[in-house]
C-alpha positions as CSV (number, residue, x, y, z in Angstrom):
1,X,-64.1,25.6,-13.4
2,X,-65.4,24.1,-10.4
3,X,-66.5,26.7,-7.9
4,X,-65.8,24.3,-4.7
5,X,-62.6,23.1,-3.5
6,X,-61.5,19.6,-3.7
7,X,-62.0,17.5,-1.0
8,X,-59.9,14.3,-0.6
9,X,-61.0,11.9,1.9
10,X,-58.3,9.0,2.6
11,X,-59.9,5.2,3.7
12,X,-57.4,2.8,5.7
13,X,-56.0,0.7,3.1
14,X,-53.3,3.2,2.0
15,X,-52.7,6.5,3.8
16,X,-49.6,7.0,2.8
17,X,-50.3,7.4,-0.9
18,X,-53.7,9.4,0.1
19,X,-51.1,11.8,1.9
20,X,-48.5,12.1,-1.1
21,X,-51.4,12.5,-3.6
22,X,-52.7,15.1,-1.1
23,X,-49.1,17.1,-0.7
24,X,-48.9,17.0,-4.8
25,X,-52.5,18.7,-4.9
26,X,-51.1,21.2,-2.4
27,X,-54.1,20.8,0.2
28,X,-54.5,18.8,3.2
29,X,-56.7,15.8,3.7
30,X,-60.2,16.0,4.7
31,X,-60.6,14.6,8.7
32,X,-62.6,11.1,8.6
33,X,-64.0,9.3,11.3
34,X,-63.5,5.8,11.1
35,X,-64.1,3.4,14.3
36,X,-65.8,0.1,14.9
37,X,-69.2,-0.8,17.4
38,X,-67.9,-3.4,20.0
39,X,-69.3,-6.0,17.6
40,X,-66.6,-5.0,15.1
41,X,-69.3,-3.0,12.4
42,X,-67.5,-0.1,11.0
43,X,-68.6,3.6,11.3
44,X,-67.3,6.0,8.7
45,X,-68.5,10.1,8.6
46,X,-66.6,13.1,7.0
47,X,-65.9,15.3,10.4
48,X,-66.6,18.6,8.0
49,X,-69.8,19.5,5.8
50,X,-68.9,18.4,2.2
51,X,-72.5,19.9,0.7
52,X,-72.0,20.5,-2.9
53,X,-68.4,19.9,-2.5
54,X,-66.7,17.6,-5.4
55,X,-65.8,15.1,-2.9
56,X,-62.7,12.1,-3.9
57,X,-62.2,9.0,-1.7
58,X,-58.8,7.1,-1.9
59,X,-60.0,3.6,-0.7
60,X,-57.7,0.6,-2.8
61,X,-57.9,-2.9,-2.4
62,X,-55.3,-4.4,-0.3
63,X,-54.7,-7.4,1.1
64,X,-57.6,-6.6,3.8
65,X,-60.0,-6.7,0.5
66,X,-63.1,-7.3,2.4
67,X,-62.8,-4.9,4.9
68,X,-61.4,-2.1,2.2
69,X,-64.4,-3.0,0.2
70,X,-67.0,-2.5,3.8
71,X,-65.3,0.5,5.1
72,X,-65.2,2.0,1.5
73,X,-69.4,1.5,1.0
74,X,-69.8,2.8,4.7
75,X,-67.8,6.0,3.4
76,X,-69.7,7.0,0.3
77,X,-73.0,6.2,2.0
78,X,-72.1,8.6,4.6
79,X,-71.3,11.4,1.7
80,X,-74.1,10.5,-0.3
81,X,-76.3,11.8,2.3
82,X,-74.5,14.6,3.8
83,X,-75.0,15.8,0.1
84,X,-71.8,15.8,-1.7
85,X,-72.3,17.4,-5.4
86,X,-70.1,14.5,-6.6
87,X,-68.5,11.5,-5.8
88,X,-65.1,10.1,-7.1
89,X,-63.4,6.7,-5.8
90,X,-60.0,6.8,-6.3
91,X,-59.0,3.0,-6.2
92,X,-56.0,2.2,-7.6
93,X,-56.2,-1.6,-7.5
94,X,-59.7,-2.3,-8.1
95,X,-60.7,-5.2,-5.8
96,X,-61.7,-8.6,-7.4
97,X,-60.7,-7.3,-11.1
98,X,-59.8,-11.0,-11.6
99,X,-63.1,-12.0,-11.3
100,X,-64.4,-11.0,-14.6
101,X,-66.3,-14.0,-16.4
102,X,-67.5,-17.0,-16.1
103,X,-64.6,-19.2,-17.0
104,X,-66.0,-22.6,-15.6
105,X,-70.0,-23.4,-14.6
106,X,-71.5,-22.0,-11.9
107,X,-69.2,-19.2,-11.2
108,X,-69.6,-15.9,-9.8
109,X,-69.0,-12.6,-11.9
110,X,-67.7,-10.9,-8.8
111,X,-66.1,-8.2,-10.6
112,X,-69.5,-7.0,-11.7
113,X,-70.5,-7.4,-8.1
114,X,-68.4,-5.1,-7.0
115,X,-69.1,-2.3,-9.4
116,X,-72.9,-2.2,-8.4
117,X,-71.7,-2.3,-5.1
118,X,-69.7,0.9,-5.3
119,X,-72.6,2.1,-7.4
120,X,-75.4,1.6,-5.0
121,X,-73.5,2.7,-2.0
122,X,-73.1,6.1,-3.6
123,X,-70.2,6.7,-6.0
124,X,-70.4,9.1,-9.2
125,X,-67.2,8.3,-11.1
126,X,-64.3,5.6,-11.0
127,X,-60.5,6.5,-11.2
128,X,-58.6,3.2,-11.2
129,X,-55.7,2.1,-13.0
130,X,-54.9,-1.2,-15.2
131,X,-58.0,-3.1,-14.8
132,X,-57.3,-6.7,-15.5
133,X,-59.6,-6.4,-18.4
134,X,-60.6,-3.2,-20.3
135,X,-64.1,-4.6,-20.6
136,X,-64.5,-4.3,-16.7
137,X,-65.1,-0.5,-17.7
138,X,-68.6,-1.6,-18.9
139,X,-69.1,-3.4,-15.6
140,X,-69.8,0.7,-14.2
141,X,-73.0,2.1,-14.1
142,X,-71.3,5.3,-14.1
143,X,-67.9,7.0,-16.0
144,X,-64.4,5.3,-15.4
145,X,-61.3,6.4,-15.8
146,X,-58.9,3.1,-16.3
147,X,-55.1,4.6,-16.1
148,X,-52.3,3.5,-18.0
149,X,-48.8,3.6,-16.3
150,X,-47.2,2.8,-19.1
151,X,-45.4,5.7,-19.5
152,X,-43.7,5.4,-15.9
153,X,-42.3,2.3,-16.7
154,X,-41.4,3.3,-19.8
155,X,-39.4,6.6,-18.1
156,X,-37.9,4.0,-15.9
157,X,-36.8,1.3,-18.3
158,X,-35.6,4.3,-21.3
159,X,-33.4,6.0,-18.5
160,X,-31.6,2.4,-18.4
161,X,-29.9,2.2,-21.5
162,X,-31.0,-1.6,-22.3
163,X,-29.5,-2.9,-25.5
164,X,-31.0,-6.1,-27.0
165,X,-34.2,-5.8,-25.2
166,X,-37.1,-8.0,-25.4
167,X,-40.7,-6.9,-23.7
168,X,-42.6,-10.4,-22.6
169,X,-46.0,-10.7,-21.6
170,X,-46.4,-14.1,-20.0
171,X,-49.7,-14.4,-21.6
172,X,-51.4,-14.0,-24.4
173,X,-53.9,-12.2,-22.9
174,X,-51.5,-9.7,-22.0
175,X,-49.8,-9.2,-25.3
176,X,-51.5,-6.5,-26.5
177,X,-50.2,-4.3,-23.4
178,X,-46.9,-5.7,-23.9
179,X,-46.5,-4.6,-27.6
180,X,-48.1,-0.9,-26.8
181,X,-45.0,-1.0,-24.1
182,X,-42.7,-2.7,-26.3
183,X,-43.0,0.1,-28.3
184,X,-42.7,2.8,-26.1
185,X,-39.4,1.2,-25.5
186,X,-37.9,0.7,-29.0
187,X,-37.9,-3.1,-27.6
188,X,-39.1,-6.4,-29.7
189,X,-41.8,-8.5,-27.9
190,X,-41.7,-12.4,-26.9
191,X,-45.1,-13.8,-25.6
192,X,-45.5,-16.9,-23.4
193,X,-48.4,-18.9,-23.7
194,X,-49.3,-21.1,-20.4
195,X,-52.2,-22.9,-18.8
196,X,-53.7,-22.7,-14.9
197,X,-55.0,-26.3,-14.1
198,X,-55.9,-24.4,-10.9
199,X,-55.7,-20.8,-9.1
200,X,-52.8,-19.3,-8.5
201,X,-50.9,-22.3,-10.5
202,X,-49.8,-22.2,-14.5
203,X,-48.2,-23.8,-16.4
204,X,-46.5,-22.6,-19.4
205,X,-46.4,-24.5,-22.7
206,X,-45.0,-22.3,-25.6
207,X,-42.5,-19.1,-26.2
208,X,-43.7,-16.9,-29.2
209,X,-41.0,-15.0,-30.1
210,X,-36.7,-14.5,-30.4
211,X,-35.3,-14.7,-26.5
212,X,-32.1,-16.3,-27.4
213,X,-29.1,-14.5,-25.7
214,X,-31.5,-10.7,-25.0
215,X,-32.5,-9.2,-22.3
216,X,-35.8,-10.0,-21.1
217,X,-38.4,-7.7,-19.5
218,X,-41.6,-9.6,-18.5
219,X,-44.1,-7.6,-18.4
220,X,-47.4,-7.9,-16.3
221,X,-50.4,-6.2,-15.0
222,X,-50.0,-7.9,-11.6
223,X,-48.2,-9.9,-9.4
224,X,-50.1,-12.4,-6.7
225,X,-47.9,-15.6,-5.4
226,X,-45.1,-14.9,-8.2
227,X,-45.7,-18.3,-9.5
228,X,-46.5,-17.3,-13.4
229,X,-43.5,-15.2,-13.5
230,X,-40.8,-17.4,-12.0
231,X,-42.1,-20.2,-14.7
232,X,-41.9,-17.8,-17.3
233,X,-38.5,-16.7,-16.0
234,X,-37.5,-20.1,-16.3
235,X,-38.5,-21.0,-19.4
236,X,-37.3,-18.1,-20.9
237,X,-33.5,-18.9,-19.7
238,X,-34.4,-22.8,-21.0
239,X,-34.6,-21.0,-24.8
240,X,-31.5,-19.1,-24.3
241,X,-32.2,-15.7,-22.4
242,X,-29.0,-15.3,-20.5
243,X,-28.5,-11.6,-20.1
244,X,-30.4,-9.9,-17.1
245,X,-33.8,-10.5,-16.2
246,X,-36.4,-7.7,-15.5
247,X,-39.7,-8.0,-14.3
248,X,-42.3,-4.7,-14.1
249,X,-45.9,-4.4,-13.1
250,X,-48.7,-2.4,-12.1
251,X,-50.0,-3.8,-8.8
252,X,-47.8,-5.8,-6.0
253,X,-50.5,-7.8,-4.6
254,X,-47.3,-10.2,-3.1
255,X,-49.5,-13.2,-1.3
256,X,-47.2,-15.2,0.0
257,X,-45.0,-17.0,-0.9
258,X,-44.1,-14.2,-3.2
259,X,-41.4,-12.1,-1.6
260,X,-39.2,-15.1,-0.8
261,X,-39.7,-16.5,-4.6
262,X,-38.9,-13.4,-6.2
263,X,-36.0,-12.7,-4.0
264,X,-34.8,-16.0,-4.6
265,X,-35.1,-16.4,-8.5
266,X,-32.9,-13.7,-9.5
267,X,-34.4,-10.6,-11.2
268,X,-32.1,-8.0,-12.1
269,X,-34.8,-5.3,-10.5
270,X,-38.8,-6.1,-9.6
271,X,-40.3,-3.1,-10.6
272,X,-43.6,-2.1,-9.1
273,X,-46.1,0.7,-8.2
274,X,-47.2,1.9,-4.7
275,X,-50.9,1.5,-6.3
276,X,-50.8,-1.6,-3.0
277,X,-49.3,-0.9,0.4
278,X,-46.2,-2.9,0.4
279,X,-45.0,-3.4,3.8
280,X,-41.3,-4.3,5.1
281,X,-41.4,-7.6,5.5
282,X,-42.4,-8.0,2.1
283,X,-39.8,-5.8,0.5
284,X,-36.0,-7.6,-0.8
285,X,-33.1,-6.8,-2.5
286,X,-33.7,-5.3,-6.3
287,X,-37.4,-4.4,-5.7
288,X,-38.0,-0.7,-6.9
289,X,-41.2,0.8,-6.1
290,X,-42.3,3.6,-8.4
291,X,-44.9,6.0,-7.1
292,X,-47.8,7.1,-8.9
293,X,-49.0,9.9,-6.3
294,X,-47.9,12.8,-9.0
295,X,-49.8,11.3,-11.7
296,X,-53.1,10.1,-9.6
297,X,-53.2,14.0,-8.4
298,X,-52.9,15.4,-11.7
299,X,-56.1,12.9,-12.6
300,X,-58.1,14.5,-9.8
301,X,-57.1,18.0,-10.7
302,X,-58.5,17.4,-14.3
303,X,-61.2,16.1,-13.3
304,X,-62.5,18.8,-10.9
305,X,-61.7,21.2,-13.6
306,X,-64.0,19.4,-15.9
307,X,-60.6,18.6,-18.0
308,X,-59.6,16.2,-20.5
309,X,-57.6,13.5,-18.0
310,X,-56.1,11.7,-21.4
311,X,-53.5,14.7,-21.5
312,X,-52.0,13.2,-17.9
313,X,-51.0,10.2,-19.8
């Protein structure tokens, strides 16, 4: 058992999960000074000594990326030398996870990057949850926890009653994850393989799978623009899915235009996490937001009690 208290520090991308996660731990969040120099440099320091202390930093990647990613390595360098016994990034949506290969010459791994990044400026441990790839884990020079919230959909969806379900990733590299959930749900699965002639475009080109007159889940780890599944969507209905229309997925990234195309295309319910800020204006009719702040603070509490975290999930 760990002999010091747990600490939780809170960065500017998303304080109001830091604060639920916080109330669920039954403590308070630490006080950290973040401001900027005239010239717009940030300045990040814990206000209290942390020495020794198992210290956890709730920093995700938001639609400020850049400046998440800054103020984050500003924060654990500022730990790291006021001699924190350990250091946790909590970091929900893990920031350029798309970035994971080169897929065409010349291009950056920036997914690795970022991990030596986070490294280097201080961090002992990774808690993030549905990495685009589970490979990005080896990215880490240091112990990752990648969480699956599976299981919260799968709550979700099972409370629902769905009869003549079909679970669809909306491609293949997904499918795995889809049939894991697919089975969690007692559901068949339906896989659409498509093409991206460019970012942020696709193009689908075949359905694997019975559709004809179920209900359709599709499945994802993210959403960006909303462009992939609206296609998928549609091709779906063009091979005969005409009951209701579900769509679920970890992280609401929702560049635009993707609140007015998901509002507009006619999902049953979007169902997301709070693992991204989502603000008003990007919120419409049938979106349903679960929140993971229960599950991220039983995480932390296994982890600063040198516990299996695999139980949590």
């Amino acid at each position: 058992m760990n002999a010091h208290p747990i600490k939780l520090f809170s960065g500017s991308s998303h304080p109001a999960l830091a604060k639920e996660v916080a109330e669920c731990l039954g403590i308070a969040l630490e006080d950290l000074v973040i401001t900027r120099f005239a010239c717009n440099e940030i300045y990040a320091k814990p206000k209290d000594s942390v020495r020794g202390c198992d210290v956890f930093v709730l920093q995700t990647a938001s639609h400020n990326v850049n400046e998440d990613l800054m103020e984050l390595f500003v924060i654990l360098d500022s730990l790291k030398r006021s001699f924190s016994g350990k250091i946790h990034v909590v970091m929900p949506h893990y920031a350029y996870a798309r970035q994971d290969r080169v897929a065409t010459p010349r291009e950056p791994i920036s997914a690795k990057l970022v991990a030596d990044l986070i490294s280097t400026a201080g961090a002992d441990h990774m808690i993030t949850m549905k990495l685009h790839s589970d490979q990005e884990q080896g990215f880490f020079n240091f112990p990752v926890d990648n969480l699956n919230p599976d299981k919260l959909f799968a709550q979700y969806f099972l409370e629902k009653n769905i009869k003549d379900l079909v679970v669809v990733s909306p491609d293949a590299g997904g499918a795995k994850d889809a049939k894991k959930f697919a089975d969690l749900l007692g559901a068949s699965l339906a896989i659409i393989h498509k093409t991206r002639p460019t970012h942020n475009e696709s193009e689908v080109m075949h359905v694997v799978g019975e559709v004809d007159g179920k209900t359709c889940l599709i499945y994802d780890d993210m959403i960006d623009t909303g462009g992939s599944v609206v296609n998928a969507m549609n091709a779906l209905k063009a091979r005969g899915a005409n009951k209701d229309m579900y769509l679920a997925a970890t992280h609401a990234v929702f560049s635009d235009p993707a609140p007015k195309r998901l509002a507009e295309a006619g999902f049953k319910e979007v169902v997301v996490t709070n693992s991204i800020p989502i603000s008003e204006d990007k919120k419409f009719e049938g979106l349903k937001i679960i929140s993971i702040a229960s599950f991220l603070s039983k995480i932390i509490q296994n982890v600063h009690d040198d516990r299996s975290v695999t139980g949590a999930f």
